[in-house]
N, C-alpha and C positions, 0 to 999 in steps of 0.2 A: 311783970313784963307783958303778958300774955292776956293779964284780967281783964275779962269783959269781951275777950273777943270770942264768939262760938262759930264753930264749927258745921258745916254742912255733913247731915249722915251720910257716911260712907255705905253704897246700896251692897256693896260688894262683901264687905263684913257681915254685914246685915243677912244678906244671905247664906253664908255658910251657916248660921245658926237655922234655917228654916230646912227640913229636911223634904227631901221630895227627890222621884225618880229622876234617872237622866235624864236628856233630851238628845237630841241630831238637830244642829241646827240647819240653815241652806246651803252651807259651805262646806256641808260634809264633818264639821267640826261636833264632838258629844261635850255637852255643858253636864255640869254637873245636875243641876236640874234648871226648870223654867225660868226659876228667879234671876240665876245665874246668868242663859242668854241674854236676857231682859234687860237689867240693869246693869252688868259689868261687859256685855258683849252689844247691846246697844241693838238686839235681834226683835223683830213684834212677835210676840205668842203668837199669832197664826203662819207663821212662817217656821216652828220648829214642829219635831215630829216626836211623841214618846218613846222611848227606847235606847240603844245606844247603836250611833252609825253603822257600826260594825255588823250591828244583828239586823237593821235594816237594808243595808245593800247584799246579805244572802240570800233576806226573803225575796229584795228585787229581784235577784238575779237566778233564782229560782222558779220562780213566777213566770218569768220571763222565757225560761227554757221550758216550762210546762205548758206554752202555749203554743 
């Protein structure tokens, strides 16, 4: 039925097999890592941050009060 027809990679599978830290992306939202924003969230690597959201808005807000 199906012969011959191929499939575009799925980047999203593709990724879960690439391991790498979290990310924050701009939406406040934590990707599982880079690949993740990138391809299945449609986010540009210069627009996420390393970490997970959560441990970056205490450093913000830390910061913040330390000034």
């Amino acid at each position: 039925m199906n012969e011959g027809v191929t499939r575009d990679k799925d980047w999203c599978l593709e990724c879960d097999r690439i391991r790498g830290p979290p990310v924050c992306g701009p939406n406040w939202k934590t990707y599982r890592s880079a690949c993740h924003a990138y391809h299945c969230a449609g986010l540009q690597i210069d627009d996420v941050k390393q970490g997970k959201c959560e441990s970056l808005v205490s450093v913000f807000f830390f910061c913040s009060f330390m000034q």
